[in-house]
PDB file of N, CA, C and O in Angstrom:
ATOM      1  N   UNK A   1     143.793  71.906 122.479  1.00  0.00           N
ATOM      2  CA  UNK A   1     143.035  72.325 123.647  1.00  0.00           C
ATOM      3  C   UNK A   1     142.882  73.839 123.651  1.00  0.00           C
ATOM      4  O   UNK A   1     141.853  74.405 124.020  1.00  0.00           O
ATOM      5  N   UNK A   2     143.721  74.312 123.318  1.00  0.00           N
ATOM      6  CA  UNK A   2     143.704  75.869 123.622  1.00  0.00           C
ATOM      7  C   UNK A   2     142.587  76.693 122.389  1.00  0.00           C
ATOM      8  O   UNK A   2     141.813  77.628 122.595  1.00  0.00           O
ATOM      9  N   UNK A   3     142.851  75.966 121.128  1.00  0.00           N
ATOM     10  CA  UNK A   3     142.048  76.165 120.211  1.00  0.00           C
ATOM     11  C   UNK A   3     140.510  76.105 121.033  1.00  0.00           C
ATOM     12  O   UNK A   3     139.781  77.083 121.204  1.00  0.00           O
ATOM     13  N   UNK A   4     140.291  75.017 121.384  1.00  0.00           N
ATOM     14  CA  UNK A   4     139.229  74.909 121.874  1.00  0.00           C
ATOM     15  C   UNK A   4     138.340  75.854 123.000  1.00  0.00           C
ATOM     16  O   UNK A   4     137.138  76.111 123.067  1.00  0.00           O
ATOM     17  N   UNK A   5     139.438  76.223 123.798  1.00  0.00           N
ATOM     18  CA  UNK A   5     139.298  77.289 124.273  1.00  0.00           C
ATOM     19  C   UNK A   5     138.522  78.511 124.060  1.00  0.00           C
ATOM     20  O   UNK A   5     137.407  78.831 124.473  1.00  0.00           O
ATOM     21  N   UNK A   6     139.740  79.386 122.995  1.00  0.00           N
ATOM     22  CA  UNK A   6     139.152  80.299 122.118  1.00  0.00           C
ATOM     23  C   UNK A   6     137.619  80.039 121.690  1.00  0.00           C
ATOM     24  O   UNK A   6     136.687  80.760 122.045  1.00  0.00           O
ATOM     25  N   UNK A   7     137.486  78.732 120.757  1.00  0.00           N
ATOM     26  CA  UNK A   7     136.063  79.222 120.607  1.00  0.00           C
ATOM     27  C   UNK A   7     135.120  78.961 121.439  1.00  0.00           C
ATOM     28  O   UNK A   7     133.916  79.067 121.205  1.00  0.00           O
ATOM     29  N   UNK A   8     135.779  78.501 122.757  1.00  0.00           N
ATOM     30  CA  UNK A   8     134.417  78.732 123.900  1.00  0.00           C
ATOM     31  C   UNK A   8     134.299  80.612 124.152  1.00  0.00           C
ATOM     32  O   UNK A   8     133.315  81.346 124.244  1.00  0.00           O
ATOM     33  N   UNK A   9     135.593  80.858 124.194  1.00  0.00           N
ATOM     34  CA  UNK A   9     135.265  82.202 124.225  1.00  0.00           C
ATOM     35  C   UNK A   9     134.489  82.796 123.634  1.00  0.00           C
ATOM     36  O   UNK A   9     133.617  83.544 124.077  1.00  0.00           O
ATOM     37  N   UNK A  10     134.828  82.404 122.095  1.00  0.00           N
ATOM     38  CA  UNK A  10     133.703  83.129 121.578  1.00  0.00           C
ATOM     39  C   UNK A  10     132.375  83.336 121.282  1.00  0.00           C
ATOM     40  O   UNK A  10     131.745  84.278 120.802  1.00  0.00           O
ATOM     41  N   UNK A  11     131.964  81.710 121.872  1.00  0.00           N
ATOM     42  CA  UNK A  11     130.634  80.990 122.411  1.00  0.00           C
ATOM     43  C   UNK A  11     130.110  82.079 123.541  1.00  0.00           C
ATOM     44  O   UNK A  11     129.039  82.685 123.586  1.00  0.00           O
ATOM     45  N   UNK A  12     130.794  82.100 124.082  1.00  0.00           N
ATOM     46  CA  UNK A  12     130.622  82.920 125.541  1.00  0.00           C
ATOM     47  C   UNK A  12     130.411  83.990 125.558  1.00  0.00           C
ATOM     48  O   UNK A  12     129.281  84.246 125.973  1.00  0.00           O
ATOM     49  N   UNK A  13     131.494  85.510 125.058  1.00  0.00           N
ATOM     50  CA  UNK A  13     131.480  86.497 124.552  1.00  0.00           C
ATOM     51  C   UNK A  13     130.820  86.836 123.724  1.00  0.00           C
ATOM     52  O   UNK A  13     129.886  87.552 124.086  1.00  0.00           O
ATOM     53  N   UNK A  14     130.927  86.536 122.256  1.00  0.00           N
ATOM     54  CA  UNK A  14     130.107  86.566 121.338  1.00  0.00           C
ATOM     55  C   UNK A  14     130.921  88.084 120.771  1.00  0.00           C
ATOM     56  O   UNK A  14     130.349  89.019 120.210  1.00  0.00           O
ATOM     57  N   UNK A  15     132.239  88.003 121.069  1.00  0.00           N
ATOM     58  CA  UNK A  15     132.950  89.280 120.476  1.00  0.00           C
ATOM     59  C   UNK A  15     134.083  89.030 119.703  1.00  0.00           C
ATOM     60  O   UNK A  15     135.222  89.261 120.107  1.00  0.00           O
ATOM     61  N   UNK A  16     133.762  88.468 118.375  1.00  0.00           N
ATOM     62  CA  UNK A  16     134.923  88.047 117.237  1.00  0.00           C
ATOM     63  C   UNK A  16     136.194  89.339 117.168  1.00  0.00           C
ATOM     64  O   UNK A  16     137.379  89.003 117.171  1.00  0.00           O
ATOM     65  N   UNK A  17     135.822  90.684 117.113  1.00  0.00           N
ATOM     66  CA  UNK A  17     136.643  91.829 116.819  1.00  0.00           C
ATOM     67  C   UNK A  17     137.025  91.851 117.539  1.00  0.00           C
ATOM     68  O   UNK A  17     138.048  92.484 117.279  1.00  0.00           O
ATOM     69  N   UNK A  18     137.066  91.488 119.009  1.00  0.00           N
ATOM     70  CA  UNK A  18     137.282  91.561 120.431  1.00  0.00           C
ATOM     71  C   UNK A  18     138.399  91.134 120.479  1.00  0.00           C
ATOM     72  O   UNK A  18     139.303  91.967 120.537  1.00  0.00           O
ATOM     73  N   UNK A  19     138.762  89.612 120.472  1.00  0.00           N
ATOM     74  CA  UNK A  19     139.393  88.861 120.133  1.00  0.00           C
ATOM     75  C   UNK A  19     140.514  89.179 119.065  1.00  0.00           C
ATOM     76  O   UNK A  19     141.698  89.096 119.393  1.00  0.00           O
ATOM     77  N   UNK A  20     140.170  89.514 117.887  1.00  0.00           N
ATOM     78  CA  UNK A  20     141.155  89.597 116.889  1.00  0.00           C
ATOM     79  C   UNK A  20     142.094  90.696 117.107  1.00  0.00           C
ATOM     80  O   UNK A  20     143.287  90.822 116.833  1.00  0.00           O
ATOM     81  N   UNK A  21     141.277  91.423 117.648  1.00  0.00           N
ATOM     82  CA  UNK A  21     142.153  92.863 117.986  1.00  0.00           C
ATOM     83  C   UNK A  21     143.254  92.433 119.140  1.00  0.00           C
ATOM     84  O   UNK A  21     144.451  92.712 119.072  1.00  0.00           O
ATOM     85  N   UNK A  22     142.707  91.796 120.072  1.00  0.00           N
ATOM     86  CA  UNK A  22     143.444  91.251 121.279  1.00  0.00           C
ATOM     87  C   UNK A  22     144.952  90.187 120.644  1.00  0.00           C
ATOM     88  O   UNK A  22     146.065  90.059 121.154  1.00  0.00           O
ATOM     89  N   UNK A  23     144.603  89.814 119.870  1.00  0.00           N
ATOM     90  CA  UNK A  23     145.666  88.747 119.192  1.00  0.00           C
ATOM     91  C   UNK A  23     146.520  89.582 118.371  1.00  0.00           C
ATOM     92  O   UNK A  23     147.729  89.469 118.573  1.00  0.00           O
ATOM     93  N   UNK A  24     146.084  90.492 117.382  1.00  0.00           N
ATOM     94  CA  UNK A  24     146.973  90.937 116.990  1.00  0.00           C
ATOM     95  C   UNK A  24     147.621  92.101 117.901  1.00  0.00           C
ATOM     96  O   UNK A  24     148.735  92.276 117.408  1.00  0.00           O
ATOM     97  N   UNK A  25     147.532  92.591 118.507  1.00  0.00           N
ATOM     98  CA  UNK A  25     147.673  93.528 120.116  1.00  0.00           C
ATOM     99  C   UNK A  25     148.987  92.862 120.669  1.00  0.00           C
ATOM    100  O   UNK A  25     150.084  93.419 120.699  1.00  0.00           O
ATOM    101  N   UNK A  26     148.736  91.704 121.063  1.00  0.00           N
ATOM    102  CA  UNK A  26     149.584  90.663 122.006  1.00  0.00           C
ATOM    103  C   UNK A  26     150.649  90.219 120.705  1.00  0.00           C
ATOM    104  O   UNK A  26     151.809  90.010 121.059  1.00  0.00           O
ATOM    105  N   UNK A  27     150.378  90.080 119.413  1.00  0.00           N
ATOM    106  CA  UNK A  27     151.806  89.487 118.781  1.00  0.00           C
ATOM    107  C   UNK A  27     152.389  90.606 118.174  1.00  0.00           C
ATOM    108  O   UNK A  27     153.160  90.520 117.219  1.00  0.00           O
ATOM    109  N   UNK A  28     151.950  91.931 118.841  1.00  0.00           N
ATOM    110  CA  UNK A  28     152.739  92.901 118.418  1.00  0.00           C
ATOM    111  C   UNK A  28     153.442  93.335 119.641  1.00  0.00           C
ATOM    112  O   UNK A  28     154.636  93.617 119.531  1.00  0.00           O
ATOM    113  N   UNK A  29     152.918  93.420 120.687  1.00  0.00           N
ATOM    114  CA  UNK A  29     153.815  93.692 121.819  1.00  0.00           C
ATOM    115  C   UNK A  29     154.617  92.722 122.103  1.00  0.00           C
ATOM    116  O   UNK A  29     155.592  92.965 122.813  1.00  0.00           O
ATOM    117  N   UNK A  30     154.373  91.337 121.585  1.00  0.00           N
ATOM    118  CA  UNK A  30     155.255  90.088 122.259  1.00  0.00           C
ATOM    119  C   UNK A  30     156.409  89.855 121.103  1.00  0.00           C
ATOM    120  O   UNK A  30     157.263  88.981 121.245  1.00  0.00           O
ATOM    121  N   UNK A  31     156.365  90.598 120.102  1.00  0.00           N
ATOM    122  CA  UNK A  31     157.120  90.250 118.860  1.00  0.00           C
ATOM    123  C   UNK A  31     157.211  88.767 118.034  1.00  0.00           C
ATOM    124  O   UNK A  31     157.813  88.272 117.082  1.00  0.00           O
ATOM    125  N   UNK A  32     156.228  88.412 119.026  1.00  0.00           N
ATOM    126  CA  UNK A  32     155.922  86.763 117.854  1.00  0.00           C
ATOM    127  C   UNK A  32     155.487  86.844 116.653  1.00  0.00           C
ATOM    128  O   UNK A  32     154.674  87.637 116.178  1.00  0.00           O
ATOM    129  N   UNK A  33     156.018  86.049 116.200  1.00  0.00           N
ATOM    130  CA  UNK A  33     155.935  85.388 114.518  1.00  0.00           C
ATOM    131  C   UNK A  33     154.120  85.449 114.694  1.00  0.00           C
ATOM    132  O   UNK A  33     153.490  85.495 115.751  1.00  0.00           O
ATOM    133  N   UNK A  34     153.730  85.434 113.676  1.00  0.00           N
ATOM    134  CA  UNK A  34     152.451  85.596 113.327  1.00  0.00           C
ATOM    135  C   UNK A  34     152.020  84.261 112.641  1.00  0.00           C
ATOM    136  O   UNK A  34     151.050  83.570 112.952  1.00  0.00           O
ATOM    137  N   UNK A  35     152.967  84.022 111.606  1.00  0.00           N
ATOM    138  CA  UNK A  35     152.557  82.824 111.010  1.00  0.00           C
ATOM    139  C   UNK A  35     153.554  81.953 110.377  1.00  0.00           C
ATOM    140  O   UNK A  35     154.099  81.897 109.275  1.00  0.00           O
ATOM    141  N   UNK A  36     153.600  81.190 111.648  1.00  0.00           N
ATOM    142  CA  UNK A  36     155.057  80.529 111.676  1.00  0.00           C
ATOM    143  C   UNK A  36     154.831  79.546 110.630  1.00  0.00           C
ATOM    144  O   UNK A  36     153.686  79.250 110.288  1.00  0.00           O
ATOM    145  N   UNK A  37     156.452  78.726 109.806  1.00  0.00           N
ATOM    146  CA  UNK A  37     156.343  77.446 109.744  1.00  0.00           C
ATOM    147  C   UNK A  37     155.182  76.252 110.509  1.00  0.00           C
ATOM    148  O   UNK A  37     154.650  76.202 111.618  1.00  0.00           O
ATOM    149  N   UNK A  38     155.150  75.665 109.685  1.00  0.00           N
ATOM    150  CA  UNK A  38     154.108  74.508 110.862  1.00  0.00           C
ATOM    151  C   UNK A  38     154.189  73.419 111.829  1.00  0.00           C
ATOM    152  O   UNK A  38     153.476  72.843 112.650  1.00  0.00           O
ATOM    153  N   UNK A  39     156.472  73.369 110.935  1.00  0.00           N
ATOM    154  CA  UNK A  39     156.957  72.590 112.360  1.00  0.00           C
ATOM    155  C   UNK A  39     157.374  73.368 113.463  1.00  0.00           C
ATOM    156  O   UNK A  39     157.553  72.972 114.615  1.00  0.00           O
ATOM    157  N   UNK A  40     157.500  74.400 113.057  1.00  0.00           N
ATOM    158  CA  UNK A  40     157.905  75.505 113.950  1.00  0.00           C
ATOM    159  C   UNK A  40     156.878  75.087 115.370  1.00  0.00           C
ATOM    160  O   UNK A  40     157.051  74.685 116.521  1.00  0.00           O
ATOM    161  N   UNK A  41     155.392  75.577 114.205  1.00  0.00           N
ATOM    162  CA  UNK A  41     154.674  75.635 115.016  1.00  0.00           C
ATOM    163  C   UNK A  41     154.138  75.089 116.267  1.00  0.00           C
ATOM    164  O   UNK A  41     153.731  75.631 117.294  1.00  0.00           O
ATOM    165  N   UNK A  42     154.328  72.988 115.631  1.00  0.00           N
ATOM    166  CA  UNK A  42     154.037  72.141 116.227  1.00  0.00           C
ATOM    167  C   UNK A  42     154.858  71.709 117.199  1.00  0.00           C
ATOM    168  O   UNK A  42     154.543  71.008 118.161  1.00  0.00           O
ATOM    169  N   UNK A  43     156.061  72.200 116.894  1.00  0.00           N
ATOM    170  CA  UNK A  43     157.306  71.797 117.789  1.00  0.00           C
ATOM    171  C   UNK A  43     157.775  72.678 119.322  1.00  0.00           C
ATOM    172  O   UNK A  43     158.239  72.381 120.423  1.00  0.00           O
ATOM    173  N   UNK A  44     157.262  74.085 118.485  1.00  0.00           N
ATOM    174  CA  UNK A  44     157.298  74.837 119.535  1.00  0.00           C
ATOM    175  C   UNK A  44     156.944  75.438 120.383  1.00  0.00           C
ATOM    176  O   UNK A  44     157.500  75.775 121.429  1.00  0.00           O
ATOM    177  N   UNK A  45     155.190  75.766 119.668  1.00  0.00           N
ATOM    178  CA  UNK A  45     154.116  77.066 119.881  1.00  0.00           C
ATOM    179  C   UNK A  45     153.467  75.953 121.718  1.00  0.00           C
ATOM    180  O   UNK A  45     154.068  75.040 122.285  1.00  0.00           O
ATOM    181  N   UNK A  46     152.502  76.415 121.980  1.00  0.00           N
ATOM    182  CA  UNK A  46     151.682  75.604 122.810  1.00  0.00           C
ATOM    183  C   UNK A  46     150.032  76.135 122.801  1.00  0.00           C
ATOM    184  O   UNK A  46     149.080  75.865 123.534  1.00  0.00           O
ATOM    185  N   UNK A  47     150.166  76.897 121.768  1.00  0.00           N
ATOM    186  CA  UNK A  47     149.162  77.305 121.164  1.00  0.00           C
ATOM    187  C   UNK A  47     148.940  77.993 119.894  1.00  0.00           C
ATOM    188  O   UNK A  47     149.929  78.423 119.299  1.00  0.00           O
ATOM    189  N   UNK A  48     147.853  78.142 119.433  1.00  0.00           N
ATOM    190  CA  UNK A  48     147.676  78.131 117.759  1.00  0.00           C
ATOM    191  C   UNK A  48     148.058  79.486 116.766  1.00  0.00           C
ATOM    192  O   UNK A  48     147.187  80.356 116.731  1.00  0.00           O
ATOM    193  N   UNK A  49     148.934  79.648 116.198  1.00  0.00           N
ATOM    194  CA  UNK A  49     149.533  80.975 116.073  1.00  0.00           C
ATOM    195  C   UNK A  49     148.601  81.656 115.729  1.00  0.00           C
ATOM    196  O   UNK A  49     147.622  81.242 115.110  1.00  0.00           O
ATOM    197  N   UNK A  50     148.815  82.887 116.124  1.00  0.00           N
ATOM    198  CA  UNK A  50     148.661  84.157 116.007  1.00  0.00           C
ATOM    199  C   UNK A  50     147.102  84.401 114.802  1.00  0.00           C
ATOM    200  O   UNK A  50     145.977  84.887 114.924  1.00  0.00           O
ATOM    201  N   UNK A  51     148.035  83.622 113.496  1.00  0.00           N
ATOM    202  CA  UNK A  51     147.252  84.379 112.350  1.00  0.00           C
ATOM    203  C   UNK A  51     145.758  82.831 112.733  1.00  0.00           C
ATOM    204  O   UNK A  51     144.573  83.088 112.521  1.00  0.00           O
ATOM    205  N   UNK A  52     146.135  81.635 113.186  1.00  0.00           N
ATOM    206  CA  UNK A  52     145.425  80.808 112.882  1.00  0.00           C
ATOM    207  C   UNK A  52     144.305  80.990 113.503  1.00  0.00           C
ATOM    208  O   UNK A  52     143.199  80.724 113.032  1.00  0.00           O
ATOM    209  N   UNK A  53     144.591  81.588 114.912  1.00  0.00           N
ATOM    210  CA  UNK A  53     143.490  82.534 116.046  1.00  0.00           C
ATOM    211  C   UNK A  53     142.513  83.654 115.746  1.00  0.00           C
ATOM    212  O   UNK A  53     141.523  84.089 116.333  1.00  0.00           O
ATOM    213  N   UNK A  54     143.310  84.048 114.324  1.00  0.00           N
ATOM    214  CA  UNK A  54     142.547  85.021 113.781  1.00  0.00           C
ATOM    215  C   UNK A  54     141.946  84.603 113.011  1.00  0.00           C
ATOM    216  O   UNK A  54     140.904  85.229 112.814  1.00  0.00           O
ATOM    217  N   UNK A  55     142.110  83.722 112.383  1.00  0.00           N
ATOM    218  CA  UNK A  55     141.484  83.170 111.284  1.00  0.00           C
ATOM    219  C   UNK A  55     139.800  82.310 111.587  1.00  0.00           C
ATOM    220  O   UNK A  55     138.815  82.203 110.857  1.00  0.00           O
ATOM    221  N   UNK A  56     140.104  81.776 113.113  1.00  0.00           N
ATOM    222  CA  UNK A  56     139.401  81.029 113.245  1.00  0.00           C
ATOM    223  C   UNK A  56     138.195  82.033 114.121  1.00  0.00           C
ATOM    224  O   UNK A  56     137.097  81.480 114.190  1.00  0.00           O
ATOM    225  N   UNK A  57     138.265  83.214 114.685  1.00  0.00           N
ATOM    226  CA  UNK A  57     137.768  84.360 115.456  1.00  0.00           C
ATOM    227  C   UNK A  57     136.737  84.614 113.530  1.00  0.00           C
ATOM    228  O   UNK A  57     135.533  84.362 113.474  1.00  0.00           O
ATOM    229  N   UNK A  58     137.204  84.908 112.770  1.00  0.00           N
ATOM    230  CA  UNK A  58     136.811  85.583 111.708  1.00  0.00           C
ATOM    231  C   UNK A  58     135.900  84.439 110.590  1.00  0.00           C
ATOM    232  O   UNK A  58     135.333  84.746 109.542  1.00  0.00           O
ATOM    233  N   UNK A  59     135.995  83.161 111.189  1.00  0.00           N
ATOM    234  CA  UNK A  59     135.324  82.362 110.457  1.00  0.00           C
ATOM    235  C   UNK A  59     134.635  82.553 111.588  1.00  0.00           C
ATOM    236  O   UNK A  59     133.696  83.305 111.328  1.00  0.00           O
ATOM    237  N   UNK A  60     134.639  82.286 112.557  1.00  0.00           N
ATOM    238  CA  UNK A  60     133.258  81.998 113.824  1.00  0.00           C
ATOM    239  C   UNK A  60     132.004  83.027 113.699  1.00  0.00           C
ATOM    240  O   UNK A  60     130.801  82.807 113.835  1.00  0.00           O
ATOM    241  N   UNK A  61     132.917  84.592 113.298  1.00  0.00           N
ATOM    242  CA  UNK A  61     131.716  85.398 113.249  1.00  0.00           C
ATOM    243  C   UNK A  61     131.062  85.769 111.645  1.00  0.00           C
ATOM    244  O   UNK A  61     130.168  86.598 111.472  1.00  0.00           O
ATOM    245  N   UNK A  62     131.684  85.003 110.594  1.00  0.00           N
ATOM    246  CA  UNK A  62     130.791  84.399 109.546  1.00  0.00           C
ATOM    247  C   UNK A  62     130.333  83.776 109.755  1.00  0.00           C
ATOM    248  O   UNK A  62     129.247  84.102 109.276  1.00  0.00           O
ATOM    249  N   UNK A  63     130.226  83.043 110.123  1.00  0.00           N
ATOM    250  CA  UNK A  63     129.073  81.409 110.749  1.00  0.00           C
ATOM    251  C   UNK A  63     128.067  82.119 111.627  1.00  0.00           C
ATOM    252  O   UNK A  63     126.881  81.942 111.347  1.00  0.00           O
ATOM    253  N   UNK A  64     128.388  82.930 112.693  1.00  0.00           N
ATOM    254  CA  UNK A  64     127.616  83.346 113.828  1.00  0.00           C
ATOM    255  C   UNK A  64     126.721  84.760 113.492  1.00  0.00           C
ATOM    256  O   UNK A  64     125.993  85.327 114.307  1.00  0.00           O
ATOM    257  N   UNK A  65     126.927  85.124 112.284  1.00  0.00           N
ATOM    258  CA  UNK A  65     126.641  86.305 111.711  1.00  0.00           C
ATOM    259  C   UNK A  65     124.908  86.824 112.239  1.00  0.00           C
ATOM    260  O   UNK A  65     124.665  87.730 113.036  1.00  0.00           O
ATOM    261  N   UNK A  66     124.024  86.064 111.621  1.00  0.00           N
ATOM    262  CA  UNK A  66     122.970  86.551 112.469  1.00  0.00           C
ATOM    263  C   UNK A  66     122.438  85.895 114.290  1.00  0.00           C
ATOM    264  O   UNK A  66     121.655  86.230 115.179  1.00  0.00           O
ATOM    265  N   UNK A  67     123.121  85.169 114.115  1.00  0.00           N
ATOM    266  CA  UNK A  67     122.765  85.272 115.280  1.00  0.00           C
ATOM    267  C   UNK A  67     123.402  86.439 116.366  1.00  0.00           C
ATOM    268  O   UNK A  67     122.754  86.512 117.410  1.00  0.00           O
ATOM    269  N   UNK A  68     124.276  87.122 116.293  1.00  0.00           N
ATOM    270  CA  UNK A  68     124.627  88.100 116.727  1.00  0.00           C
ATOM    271  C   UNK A  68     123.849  88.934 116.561  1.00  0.00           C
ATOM    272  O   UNK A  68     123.625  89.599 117.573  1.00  0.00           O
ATOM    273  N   UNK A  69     123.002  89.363 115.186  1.00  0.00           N
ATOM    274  CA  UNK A  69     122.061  90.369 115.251  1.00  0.00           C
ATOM    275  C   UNK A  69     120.833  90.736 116.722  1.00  0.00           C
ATOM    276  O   UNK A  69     120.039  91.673 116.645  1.00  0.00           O
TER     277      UNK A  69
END
């Protein structure tokens, strides 16, 4: 769900750097793992780590590339 989220955001916004900057921002002030294990992840997170948020911000605005123009 939360995944899902995000890329409404970025549906919405239309600000991939926005975002990435914001994520890595927040798992540096929060000292979270970036890219946890995946049971870690699943067991513990309640949302999609860090690097996977970024990952998916940075594929959206390859895909979204001209249309942003």
């Amino acid at each position: 769900i939360e995944a899902e989220a995000d890329y409404f955001g970025l549906e919405i916004a239309r600000k991939p750097d926005a975002q990435i900057s914001t994520d890595k921002r927040l798992a540096d002030q929060n000292l979270s793992e970036t890219d946890p294990h995946p049971l870690v992840e699943w067991y513990f997170y309640d949302h999609p780590a860090i690097m996977k948020r970024v990952a998916m911000s940075e594929n959206w605005k390859k895909q979204n590339h001209r249309r942003n123009l």
